[in-house]
N, C-alpha and C positions, 0 to 999 in steps of 0.2 A: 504494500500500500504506500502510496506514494501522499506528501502533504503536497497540498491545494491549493489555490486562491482559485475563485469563479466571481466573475466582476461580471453582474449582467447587465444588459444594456436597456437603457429607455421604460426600468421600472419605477412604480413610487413617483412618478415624476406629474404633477398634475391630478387629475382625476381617473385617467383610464390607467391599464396596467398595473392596477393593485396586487400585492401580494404579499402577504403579513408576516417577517422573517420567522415566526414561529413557523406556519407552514411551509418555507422556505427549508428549513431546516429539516422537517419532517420528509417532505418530500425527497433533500437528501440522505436521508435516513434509509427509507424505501426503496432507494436505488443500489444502497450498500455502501454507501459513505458514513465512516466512523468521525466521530468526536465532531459534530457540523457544530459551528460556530457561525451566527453572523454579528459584522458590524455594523453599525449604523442601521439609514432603512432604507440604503438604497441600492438595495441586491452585492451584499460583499459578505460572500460564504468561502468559508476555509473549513475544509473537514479534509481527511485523509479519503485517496480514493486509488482506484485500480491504474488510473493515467489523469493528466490532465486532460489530455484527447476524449478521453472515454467522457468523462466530467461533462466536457460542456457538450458532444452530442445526446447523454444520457438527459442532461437537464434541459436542452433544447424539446426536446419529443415528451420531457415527463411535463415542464409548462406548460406547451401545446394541450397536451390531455388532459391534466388537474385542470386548470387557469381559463382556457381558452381561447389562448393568442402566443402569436410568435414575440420571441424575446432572445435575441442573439446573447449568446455568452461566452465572455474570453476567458480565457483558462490559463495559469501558464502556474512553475512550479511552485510551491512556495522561497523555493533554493534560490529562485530570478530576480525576486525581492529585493534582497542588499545591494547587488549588482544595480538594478534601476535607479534604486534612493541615490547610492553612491555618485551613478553616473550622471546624474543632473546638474549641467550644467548653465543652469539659471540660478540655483538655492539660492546664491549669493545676490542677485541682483532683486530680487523678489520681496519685496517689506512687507506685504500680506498673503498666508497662506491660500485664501480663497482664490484668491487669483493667478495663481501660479497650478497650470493645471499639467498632469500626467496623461498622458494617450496609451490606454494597455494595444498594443496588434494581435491579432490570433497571425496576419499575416505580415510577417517586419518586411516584405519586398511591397506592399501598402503604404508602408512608412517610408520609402526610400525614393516612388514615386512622386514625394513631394517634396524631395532633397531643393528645387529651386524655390522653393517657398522662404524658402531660411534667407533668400536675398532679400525678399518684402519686408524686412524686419526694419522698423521706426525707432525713434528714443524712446516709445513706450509700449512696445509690442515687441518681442522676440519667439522665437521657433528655433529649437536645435532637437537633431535628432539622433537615437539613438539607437542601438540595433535591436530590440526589443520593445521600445519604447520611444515617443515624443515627448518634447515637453517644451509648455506653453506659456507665459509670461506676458499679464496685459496689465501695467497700472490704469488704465482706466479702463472700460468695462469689456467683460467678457463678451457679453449680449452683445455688442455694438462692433465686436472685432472685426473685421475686414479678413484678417488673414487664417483667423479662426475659421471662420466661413470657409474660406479658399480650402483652408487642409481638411475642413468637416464634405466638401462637397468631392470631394477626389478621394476619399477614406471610403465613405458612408459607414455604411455598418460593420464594417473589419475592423475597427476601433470602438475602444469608450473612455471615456476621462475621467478620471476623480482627482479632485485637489487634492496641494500637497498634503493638507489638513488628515483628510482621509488617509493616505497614503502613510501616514507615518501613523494613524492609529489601527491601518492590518499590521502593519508592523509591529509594534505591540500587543495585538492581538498573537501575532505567531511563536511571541517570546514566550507566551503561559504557558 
C-alpha cells in the first residue's frame, strides 16, 4: 500500500458538486483505502492505497456512482510532496499564502505546454514551472489574473490548484 494524496477537482466549490468529507472518506474506505484522512472541505484525501493511479481512477467511477457527477482527481504520491513544497520557486516572493497558488498535473507534459506563459509574467503576477507541478503568484487578484486564465485555458482539467495555505496543511496532515 502505497501513501496518497487525491486532490479532486471542482468540488465544494459553490453550490453544485457537494460532497461531505465524511462521505469522502467513507467512500475511500469502500474502495480499500486504509487510514483516509481529509483536509479541509475541498476534496484533499490522503489515505494509503494500492497506487496513486489506481486512486484517482477508482474514485473517478466511485463519485460518478455515489455522487452523481464527474469530478477529475489528481493523485500523485505522498513521497512528491516535499519535493513540490521544496521546489517553489515563488515562496519567497509571495507575502500572502492565499495567493500564491500550487497546480497539482496528473499530466506534467500539460504543465510544460505552457513553458511560454512564464514570459507573461508582470511585477505582480509570476508563473514558474515545475516538473510535477506549477506555481502561481498574483499580489493582486486571483479572479482577475490574465495569465491565470491563459494557463487555466491550455490545462483544463489535467490540473487543480490549492494555495500555499493548503499545501502546507497536507503537509502536516502526512506528518501524523
Amino acid at each position: 500500500m502505497e501513501h496518497c494524496i487525491a486532490l479532486i477537482r471542482g468540488i465544494n466549490v459553490g453550490k453544485a458538486k457537494r460532497i461531505a468529507m465524511a462521505d469522502l472518506r467513507q467512500l475511500a474506505a469502500e474502495l480499500g483505502g486504509q487510514d483516509a484522512v481529509t483536509v479541509l472541505n475541498s476534496g484533499n484525501l490522503l489515505c494509503r492505497y494500492t497506487s496513486a493511479a489506481a486512486l484517482a481512477a477508482d474514485l473517478e467511477a466511485g463519485i460518478a456512482a455515489r455522487f452523481g457527477f464527474s469530478a477529475r482527481v489528481i493523485t500523485l504520491g505522498a513521497d512528491a510532496l516535499p519535493a513540490i513544497i521544496a521546489g517553489n520557486p515563488l515562496r519567497d516572493i509571495a507575502s500572502n499564502p492565499s495567493r500564491l497558488l500550487v497546480a497539482f498535473s496528473a499530466a506534467p507534459a500539460a504543465l510544460q505546454a505552457c513553458h511560454d506563459l512564464t514570459e507573461r509574467q508582470t511585477g505582480t503576477e509570476r508563473l514558474a514551472l515545475g516538473s510535477h507541478a506549477a506555481y502561481f503568484w498574483s499580489a493582486d487578484s486571483i479572479l482577475d489574473s490574465k495569465l491565470l486564465q491563459a494557463f487555466n485555458q491550455r490545462t483544463g482539467d489535467s490540473v487543480t490548484t490549492r494555495n500555499w495555505a493548503t499545501v502546507l496543511k497536507l503537509q502536516q496532515a502526512l506528518a501524523r
